[in-house]
N, CA, C and O atoms as CSV, one atom per row, in Angstrom:
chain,resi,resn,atom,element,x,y,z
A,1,UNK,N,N,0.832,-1.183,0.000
A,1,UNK,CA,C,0.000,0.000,0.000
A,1,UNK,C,C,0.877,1.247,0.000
A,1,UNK,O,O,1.994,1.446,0.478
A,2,UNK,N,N,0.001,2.060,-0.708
A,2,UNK,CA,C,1.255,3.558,-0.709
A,2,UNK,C,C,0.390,4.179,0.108
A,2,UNK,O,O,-0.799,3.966,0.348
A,3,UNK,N,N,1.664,5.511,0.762
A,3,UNK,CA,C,1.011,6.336,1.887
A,3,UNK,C,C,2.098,8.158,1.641
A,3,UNK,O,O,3.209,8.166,1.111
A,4,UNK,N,N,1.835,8.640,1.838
A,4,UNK,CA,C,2.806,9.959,1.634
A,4,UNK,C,C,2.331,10.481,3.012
A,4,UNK,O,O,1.199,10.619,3.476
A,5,UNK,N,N,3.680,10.750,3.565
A,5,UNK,CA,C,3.502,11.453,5.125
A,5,UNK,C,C,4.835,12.266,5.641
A,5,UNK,O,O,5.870,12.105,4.995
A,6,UNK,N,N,4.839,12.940,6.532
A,6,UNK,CA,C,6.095,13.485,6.790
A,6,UNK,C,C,6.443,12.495,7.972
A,6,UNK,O,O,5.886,11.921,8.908
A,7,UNK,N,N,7.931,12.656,7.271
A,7,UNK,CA,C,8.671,11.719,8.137
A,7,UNK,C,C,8.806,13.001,9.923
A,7,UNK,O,O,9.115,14.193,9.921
A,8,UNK,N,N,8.492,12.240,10.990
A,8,UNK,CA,C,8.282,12.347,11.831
A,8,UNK,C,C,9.328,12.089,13.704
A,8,UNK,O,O,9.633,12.759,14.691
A,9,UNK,N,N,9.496,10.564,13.123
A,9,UNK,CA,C,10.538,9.478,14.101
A,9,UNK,C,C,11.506,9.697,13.632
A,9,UNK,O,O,11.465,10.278,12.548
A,10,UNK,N,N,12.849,9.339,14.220
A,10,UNK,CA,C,13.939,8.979,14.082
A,10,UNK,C,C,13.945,7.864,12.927
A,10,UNK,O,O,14.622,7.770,11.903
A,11,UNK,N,N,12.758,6.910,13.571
A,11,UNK,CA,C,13.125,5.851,12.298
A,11,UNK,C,C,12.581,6.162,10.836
A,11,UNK,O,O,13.030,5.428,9.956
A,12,UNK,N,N,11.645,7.182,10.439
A,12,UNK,CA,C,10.745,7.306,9.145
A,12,UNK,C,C,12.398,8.365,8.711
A,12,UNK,O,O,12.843,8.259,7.568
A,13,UNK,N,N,12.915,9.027,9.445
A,13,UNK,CA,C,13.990,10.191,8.875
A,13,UNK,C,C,15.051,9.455,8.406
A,13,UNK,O,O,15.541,9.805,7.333
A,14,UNK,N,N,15.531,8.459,9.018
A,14,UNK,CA,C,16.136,7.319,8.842
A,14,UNK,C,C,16.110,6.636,7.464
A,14,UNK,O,O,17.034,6.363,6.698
A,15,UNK,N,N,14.952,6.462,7.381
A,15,UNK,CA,C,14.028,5.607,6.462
A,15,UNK,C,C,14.400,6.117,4.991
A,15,UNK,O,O,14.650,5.546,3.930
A,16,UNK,N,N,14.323,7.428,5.400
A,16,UNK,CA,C,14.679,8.370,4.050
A,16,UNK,C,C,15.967,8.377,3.282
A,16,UNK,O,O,16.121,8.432,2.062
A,17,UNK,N,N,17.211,8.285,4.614
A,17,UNK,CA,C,18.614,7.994,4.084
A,17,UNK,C,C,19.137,7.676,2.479
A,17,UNK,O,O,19.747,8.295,1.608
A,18,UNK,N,N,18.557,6.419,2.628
A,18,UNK,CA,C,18.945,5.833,0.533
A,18,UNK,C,C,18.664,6.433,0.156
A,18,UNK,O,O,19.643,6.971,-0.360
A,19,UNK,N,N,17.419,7.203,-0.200
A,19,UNK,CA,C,17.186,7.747,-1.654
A,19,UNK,C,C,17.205,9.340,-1.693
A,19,UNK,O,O,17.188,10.028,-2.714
A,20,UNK,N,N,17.248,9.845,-0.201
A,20,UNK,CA,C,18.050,11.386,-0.242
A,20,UNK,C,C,19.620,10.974,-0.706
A,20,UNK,O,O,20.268,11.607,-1.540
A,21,UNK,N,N,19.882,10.304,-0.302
A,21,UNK,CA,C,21.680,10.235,-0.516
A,21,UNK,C,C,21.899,9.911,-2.223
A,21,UNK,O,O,23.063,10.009,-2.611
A,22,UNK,N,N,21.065,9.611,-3.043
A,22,UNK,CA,C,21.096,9.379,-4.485
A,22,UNK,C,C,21.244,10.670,-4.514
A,22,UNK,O,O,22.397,11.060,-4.699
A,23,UNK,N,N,20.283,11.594,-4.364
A,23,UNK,CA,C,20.671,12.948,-4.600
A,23,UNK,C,C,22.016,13.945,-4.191
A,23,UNK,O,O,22.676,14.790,-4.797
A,24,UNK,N,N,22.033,13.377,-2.867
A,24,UNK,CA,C,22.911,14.119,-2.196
A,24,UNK,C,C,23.781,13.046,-1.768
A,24,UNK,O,O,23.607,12.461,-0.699
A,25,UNK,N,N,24.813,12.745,-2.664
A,25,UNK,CA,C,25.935,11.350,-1.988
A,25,UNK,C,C,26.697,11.837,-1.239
A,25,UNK,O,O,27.359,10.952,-0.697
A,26,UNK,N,N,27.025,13.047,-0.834
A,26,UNK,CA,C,27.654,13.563,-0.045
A,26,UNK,C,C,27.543,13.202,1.538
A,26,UNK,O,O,28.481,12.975,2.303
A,27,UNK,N,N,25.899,13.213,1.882
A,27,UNK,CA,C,25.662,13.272,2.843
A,27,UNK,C,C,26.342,11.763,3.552
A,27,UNK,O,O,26.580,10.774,2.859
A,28,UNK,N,N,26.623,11.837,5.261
A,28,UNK,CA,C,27.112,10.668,6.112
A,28,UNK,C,C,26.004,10.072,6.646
A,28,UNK,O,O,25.154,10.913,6.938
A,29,UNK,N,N,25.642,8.800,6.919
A,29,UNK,CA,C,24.417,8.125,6.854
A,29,UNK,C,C,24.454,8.969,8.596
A,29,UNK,O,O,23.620,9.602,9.244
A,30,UNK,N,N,25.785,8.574,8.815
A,30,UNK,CA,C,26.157,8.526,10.524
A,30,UNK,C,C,25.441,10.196,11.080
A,30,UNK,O,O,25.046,10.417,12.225
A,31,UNK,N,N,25.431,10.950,10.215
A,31,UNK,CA,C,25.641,12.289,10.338
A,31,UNK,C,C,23.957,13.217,9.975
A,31,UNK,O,O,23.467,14.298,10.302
A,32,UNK,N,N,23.627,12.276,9.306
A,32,UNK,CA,C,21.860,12.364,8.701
A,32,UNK,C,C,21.178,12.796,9.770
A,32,UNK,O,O,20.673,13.900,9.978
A,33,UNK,N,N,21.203,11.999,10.313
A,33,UNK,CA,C,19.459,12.568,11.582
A,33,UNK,C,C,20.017,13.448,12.458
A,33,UNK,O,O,19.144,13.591,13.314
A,34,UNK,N,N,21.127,14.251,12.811
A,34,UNK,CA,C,21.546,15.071,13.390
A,34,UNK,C,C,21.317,16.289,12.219
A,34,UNK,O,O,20.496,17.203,12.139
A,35,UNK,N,N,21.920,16.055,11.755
A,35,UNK,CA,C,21.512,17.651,10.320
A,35,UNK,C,C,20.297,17.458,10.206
A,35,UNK,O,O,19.857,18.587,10.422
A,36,UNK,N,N,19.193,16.630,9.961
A,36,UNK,CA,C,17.865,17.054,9.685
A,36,UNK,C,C,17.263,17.416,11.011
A,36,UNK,O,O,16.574,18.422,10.845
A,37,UNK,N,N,17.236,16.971,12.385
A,37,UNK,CA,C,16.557,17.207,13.321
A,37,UNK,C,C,17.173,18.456,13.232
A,37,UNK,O,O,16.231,19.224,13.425
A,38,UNK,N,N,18.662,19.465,12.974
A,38,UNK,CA,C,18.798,20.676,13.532
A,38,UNK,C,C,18.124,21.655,12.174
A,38,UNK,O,O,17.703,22.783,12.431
A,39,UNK,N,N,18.076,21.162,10.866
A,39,UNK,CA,C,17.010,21.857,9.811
A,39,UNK,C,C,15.634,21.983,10.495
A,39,UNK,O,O,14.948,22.992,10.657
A,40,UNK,N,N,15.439,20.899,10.800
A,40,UNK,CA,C,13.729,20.995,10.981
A,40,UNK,C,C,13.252,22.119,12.361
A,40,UNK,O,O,12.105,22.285,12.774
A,41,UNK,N,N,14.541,22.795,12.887
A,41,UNK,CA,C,14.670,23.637,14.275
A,41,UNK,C,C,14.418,25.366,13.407
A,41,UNK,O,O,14.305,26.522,13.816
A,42,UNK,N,N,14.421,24.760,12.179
A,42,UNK,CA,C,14.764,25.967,11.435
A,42,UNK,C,C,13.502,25.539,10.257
A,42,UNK,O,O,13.724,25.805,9.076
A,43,UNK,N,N,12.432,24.996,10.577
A,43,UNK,CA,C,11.479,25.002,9.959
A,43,UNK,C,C,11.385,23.628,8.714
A,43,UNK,O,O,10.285,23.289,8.277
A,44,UNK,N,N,12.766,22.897,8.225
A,44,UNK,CA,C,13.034,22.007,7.096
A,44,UNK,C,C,12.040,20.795,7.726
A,44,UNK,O,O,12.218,20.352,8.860
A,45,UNK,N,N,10.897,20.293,6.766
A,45,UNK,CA,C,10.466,19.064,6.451
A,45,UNK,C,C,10.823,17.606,5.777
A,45,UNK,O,O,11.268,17.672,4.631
A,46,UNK,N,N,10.713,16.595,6.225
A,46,UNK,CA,C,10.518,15.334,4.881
A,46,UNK,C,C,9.338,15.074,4.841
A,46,UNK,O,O,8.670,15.130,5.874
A,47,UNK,N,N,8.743,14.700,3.550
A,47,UNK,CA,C,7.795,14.000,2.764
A,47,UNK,C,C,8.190,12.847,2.555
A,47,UNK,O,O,9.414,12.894,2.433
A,48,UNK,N,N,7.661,11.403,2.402
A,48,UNK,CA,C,7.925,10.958,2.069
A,48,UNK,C,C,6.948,9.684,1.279
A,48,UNK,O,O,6.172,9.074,2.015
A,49,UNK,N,N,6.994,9.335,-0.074
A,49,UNK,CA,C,6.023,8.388,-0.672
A,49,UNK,C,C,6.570,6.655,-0.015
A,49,UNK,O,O,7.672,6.167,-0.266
A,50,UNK,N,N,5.779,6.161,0.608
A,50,UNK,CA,C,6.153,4.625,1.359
A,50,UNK,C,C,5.090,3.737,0.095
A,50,UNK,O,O,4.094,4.014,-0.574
A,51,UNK,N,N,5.938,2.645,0.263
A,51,UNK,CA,C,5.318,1.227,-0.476
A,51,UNK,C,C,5.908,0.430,0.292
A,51,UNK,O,O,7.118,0.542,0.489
A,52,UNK,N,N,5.346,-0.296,0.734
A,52,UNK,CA,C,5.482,-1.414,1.667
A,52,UNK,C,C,6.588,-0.969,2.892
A,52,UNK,O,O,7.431,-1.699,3.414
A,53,UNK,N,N,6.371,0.148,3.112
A,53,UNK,CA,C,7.288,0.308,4.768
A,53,UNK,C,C,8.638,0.808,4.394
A,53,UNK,O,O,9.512,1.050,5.225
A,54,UNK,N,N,8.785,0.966,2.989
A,54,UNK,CA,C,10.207,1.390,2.329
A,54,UNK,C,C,10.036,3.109,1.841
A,54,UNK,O,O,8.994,3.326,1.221
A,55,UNK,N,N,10.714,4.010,2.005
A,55,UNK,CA,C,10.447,4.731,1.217
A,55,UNK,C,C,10.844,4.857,-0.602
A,55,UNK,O,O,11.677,4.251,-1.276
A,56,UNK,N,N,10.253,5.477,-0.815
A,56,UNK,CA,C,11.098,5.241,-2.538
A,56,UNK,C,C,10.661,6.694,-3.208
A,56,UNK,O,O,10.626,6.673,-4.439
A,57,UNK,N,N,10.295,8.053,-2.523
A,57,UNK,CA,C,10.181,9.099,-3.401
A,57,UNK,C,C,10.225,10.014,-2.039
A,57,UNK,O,O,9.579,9.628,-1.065
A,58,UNK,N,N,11.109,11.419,-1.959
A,58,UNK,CA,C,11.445,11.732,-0.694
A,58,UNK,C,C,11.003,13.179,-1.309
A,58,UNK,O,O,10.721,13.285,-2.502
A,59,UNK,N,N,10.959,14.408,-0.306
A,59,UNK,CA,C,11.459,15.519,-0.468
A,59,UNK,C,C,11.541,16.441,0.529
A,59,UNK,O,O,10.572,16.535,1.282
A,60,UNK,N,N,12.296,16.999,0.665
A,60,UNK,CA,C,12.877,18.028,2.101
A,60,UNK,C,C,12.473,19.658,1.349
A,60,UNK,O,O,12.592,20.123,0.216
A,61,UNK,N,N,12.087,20.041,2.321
A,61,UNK,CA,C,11.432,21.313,2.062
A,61,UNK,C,C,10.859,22.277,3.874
A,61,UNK,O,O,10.827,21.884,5.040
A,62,UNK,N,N,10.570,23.379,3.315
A,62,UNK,CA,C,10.263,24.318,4.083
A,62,UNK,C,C,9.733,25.499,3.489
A,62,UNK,O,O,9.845,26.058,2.398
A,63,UNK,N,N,8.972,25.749,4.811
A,63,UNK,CA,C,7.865,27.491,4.340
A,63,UNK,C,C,8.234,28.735,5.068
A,63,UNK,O,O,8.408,29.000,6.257
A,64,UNK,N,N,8.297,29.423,3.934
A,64,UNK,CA,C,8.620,30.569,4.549
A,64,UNK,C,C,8.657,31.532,3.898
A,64,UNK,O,O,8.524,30.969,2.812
A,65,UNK,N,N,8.747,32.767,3.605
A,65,UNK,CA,C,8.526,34.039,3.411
A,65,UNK,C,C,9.232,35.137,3.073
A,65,UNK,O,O,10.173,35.572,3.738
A,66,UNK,N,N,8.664,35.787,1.679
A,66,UNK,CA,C,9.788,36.977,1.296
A,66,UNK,C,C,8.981,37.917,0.717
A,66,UNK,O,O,7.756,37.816,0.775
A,67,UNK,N,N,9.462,38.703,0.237
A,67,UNK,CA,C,9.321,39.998,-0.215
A,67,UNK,C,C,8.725,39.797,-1.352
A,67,UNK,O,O,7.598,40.278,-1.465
A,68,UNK,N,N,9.277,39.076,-2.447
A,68,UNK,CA,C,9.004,38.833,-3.711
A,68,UNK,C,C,8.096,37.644,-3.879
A,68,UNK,O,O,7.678,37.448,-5.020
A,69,UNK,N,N,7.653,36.658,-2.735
A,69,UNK,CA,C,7.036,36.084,-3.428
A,69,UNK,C,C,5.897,35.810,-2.129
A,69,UNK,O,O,4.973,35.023,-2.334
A,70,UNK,N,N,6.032,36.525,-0.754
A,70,UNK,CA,C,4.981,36.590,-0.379
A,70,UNK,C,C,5.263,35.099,0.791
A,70,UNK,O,O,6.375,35.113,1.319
A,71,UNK,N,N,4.336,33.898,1.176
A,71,UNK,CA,C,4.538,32.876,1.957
A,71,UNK,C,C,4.717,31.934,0.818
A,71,UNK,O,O,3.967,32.071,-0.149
A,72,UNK,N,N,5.576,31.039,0.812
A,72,UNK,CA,C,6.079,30.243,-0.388
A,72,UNK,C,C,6.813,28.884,0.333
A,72,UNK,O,O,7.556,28.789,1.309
A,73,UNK,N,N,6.258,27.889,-0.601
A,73,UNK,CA,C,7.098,26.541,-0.002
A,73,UNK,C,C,8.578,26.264,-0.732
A,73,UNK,O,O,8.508,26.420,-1.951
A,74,UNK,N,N,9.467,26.012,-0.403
A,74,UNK,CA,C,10.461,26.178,-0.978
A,74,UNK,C,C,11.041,24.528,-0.815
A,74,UNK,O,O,11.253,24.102,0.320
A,75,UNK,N,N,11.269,23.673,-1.986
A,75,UNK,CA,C,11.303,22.569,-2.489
A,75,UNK,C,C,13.366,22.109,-2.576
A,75,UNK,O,O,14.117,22.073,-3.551
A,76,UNK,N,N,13.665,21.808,-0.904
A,76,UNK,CA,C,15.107,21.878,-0.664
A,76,UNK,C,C,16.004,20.622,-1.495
A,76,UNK,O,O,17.147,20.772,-1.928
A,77,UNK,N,N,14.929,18.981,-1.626
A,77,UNK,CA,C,15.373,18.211,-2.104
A,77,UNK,C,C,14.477,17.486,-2.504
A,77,UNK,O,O,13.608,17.204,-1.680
A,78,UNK,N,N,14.343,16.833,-4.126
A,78,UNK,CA,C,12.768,16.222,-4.714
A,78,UNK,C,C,14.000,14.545,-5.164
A,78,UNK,O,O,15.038,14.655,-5.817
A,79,UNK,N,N,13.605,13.553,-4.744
A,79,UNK,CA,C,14.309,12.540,-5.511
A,79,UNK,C,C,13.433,11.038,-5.416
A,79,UNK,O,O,12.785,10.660,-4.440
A,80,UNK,N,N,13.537,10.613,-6.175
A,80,UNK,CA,C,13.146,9.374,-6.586
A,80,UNK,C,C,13.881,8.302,-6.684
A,80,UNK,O,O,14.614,8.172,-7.664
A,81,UNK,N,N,13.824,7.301,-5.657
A,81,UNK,CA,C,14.575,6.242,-6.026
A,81,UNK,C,C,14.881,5.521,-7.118
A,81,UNK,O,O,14.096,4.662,-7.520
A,82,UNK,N,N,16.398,5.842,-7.923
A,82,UNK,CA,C,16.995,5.193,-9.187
A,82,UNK,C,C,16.183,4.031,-9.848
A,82,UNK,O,O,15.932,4.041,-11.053
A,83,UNK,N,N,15.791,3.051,-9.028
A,83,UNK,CA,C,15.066,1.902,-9.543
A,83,UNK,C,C,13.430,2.562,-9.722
A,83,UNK,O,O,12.902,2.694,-10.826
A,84,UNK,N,N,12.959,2.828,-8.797
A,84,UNK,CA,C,11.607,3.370,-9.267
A,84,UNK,C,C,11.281,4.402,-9.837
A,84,UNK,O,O,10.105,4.751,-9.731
A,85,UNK,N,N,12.264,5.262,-10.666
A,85,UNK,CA,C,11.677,6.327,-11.445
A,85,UNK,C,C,10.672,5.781,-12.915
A,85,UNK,O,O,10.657,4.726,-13.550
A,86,UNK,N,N,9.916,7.054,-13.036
A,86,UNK,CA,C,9.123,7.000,-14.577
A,86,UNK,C,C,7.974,5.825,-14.081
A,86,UNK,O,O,7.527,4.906,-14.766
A,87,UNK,N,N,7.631,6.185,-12.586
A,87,UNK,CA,C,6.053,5.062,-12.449
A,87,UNK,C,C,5.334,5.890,-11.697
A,87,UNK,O,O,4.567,5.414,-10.860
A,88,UNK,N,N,5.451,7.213,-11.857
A,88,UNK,CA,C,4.499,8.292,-11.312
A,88,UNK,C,C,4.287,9.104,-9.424
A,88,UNK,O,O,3.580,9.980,-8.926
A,89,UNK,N,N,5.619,7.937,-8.830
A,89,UNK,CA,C,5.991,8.314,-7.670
A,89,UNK,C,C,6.437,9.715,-7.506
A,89,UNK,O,O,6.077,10.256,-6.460
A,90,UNK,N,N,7.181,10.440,-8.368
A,90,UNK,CA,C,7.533,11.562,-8.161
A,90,UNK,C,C,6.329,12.633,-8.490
A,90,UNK,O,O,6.284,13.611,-7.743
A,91,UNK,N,N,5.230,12.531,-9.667
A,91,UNK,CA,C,4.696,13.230,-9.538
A,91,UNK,C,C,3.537,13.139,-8.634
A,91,UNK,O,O,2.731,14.069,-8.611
A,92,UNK,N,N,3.336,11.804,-7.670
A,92,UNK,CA,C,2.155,11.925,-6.717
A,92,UNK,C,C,2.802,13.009,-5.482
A,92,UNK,O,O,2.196,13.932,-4.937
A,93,UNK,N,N,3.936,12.658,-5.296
A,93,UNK,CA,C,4.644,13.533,-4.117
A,93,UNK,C,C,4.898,15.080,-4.315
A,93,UNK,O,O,4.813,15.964,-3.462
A,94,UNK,N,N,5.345,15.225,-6.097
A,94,UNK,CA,C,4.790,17.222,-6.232
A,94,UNK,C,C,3.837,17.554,-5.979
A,94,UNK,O,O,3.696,18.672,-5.483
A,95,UNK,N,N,2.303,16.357,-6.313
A,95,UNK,CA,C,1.025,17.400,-6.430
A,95,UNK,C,C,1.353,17.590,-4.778
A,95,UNK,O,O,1.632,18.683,-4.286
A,96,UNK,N,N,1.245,15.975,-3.803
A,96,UNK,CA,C,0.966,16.283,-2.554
A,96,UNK,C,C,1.743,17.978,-1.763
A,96,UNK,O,O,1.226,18.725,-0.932
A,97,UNK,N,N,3.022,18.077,-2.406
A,97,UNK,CA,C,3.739,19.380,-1.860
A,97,UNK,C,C,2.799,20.615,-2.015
A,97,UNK,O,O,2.546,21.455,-1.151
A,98,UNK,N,N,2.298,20.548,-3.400
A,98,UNK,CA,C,1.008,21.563,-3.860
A,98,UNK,C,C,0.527,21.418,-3.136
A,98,UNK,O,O,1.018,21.966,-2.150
A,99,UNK,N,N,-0.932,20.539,-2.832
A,99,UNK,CA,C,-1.769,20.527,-1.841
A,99,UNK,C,C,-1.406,21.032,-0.494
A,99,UNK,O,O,-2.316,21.634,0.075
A,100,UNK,N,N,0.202,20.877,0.420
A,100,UNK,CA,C,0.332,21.160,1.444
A,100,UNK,C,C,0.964,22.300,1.439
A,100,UNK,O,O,1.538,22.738,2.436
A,101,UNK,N,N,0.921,22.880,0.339
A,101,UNK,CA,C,1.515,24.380,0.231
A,101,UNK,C,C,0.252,25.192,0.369
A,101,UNK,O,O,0.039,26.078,1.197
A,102,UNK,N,N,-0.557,24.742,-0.585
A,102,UNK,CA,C,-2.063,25.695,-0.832
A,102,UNK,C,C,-2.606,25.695,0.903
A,102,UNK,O,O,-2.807,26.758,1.491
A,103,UNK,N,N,-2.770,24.507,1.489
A,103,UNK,CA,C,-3.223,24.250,2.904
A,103,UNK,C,C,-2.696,25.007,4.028
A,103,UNK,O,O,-3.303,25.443,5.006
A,104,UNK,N,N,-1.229,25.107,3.666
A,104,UNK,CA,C,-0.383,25.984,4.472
A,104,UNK,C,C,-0.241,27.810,4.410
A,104,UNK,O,O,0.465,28.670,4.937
A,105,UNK,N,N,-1.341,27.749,3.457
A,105,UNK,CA,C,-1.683,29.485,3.084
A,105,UNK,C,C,-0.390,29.915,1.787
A,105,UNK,O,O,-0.402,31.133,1.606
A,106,UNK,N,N,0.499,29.304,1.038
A,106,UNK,CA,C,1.312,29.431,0.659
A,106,UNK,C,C,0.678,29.784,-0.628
A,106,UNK,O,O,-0.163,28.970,-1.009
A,107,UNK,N,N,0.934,31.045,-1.559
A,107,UNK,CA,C,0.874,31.057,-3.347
A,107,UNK,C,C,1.896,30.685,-4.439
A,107,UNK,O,O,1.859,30.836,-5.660
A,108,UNK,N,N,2.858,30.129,-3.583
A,108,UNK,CA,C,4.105,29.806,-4.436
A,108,UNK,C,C,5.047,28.456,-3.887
A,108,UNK,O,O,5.360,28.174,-2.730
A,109,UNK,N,N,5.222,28.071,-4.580
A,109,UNK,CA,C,6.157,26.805,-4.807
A,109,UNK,C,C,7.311,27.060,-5.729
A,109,UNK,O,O,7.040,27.214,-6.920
A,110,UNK,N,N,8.755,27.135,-5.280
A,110,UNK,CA,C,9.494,27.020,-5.951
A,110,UNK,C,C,10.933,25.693,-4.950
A,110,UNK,O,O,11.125,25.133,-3.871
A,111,UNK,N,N,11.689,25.913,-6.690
A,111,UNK,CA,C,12.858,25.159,-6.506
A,111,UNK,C,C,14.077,25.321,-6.877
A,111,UNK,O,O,14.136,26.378,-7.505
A,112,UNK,N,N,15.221,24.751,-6.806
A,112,UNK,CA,C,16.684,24.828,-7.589
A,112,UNK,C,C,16.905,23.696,-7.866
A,112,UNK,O,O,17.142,22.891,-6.965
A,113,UNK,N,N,16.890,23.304,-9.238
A,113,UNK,CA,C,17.596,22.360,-10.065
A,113,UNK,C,C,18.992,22.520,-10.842
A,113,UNK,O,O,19.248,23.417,-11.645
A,114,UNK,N,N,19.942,21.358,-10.404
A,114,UNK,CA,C,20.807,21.765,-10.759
A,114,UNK,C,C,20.988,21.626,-12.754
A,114,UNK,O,O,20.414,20.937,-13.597
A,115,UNK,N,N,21.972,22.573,-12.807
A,115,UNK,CA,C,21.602,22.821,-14.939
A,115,UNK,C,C,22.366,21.371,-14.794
A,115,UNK,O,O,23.425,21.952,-14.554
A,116,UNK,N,N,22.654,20.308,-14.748
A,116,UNK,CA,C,22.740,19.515,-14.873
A,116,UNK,C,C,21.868,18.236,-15.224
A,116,UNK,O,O,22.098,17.329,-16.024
A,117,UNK,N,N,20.729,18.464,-14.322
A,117,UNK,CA,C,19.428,17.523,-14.008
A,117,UNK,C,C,18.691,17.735,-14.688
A,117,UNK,O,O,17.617,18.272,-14.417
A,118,UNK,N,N,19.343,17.096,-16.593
A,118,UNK,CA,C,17.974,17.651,-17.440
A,118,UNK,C,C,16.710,16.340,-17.103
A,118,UNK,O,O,15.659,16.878,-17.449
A,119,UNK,N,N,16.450,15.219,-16.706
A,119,UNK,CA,C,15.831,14.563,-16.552
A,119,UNK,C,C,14.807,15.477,-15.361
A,119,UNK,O,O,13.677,15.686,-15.804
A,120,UNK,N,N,14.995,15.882,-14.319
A,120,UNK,CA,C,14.508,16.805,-13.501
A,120,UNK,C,C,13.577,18.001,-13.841
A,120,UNK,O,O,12.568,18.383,-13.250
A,121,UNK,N,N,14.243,18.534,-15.056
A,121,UNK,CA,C,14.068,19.748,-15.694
A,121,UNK,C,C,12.672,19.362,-16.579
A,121,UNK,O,O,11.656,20.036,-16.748
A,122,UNK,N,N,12.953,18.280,-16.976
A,122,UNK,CA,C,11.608,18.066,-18.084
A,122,UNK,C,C,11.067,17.717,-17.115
A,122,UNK,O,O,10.135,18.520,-17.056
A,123,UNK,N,N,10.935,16.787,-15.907
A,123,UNK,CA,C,10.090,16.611,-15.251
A,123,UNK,C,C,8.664,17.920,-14.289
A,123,UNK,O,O,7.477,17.851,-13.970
A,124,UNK,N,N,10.010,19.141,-14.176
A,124,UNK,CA,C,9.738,20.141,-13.273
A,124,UNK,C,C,8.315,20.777,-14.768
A,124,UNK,O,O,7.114,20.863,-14.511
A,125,UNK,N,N,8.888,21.090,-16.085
A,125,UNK,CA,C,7.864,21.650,-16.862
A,125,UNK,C,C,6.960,20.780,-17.458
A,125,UNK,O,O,6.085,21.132,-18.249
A,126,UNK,N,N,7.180,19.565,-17.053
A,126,UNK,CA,C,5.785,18.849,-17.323
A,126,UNK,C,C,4.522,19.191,-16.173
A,126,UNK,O,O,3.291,19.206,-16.173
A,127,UNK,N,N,5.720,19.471,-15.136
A,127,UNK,CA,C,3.984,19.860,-14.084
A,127,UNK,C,C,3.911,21.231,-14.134
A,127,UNK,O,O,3.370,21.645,-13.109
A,128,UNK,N,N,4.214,22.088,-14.867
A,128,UNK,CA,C,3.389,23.148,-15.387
A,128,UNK,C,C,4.500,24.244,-14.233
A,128,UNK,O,O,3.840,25.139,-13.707
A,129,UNK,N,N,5.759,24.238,-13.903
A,129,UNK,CA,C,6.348,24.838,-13.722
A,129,UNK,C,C,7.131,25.818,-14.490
A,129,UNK,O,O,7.230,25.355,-15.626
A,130,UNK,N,N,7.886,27.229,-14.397
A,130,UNK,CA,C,8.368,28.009,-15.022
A,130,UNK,C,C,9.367,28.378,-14.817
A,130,UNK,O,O,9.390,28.975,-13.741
A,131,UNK,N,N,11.135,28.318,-15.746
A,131,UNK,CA,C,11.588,28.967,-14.886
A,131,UNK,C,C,11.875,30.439,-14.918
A,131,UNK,O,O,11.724,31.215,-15.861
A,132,UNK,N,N,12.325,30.678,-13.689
A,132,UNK,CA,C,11.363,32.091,-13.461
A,132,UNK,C,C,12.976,32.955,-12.987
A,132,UNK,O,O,12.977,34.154,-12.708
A,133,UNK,N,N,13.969,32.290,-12.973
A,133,UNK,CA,C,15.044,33.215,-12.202
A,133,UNK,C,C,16.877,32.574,-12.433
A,133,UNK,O,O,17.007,31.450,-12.919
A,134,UNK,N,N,17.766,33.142,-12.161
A,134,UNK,CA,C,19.157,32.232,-12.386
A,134,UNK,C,C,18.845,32.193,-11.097
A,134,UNK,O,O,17.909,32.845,-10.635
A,135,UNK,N,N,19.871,31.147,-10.150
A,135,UNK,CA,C,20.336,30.958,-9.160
A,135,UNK,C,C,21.795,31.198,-9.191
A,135,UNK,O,O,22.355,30.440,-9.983
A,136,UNK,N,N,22.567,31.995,-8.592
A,136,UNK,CA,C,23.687,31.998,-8.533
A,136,UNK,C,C,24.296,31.824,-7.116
A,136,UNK,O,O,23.580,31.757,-6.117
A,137,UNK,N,N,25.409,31.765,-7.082
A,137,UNK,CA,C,26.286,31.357,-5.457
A,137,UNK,C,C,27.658,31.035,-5.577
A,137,UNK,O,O,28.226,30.574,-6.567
A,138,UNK,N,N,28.124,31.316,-4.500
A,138,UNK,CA,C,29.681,31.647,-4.523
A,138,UNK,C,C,29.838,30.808,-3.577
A,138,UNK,O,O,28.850,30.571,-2.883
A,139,UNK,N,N,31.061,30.148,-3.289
A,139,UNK,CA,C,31.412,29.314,-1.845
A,139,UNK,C,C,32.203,30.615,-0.999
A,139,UNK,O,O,32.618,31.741,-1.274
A,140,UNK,N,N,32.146,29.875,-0.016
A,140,UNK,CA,C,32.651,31.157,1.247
A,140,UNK,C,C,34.060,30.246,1.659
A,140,UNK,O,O,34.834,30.662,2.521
């Protein structure tokens, strides 16, 4: 059975590990639930799509507020487990972000894809996204 919920426990944040780390291989498995419990102190969420007690479609995100775009959900990490892409897991978990953006008083949803992630990219303007801005950044 599928279920989409925010990861909550230690063990559902946990849970998430594999298929955030496809995205982000950087991250230390050891080191995971300490960086997300101190994000989520600072407002950062997981989503996560479950099939049978596994996750397999994740995304980390947070709401919050600016000048230019008003209360807005801001979409920190969208990934799909390598084996289960292209079976509609990723787009049940955008609409759900929609829905909990609109719920959350939010008029905007945005993201950063890297110019790399053209698979991402077609995915992002198939659901009727725009892009709307460069992202730029410097390391410190």
């Amino acid at each position: 059975m599928m279920s989409i919920q925010l990861a909550e426990s230690d063990f559902q944040i946990l849970g998430c590990f594999p298929v955030i780390s496809q995205l982000r291989p950087h991250l230390e498995e050891a080191k995971f639930l300490e960086q997300v419990r101190y994000q989520m102190k600072e407002g950062y969420q997981i989503a996560f799509l479950e099939i049978e007690e596994q996750a397999v479609a994740v995304a980390g995100f947070r709401i919050s507020t600016c000048l230019a775009l008003g209360n807005f959900l801001y979409v920190d990490d969208l990934v799909v487990d390598e084996l289960k892409r292209s079976q509609g897991y990723g787009k049940q978990l955008f609409q759900w972000l929609i829905e909990y953006a609109k719920n959350h008083g939010c008029k905007h949803l945005s993201l950063d894809s890297g110019v790399q992630r053209f698979g991402a990219h077609r995915f992002y303007l198939m659901e009727r996204m725009s892009i709307t801005s460069h992202h730029f950044g410097i390391e410190l």
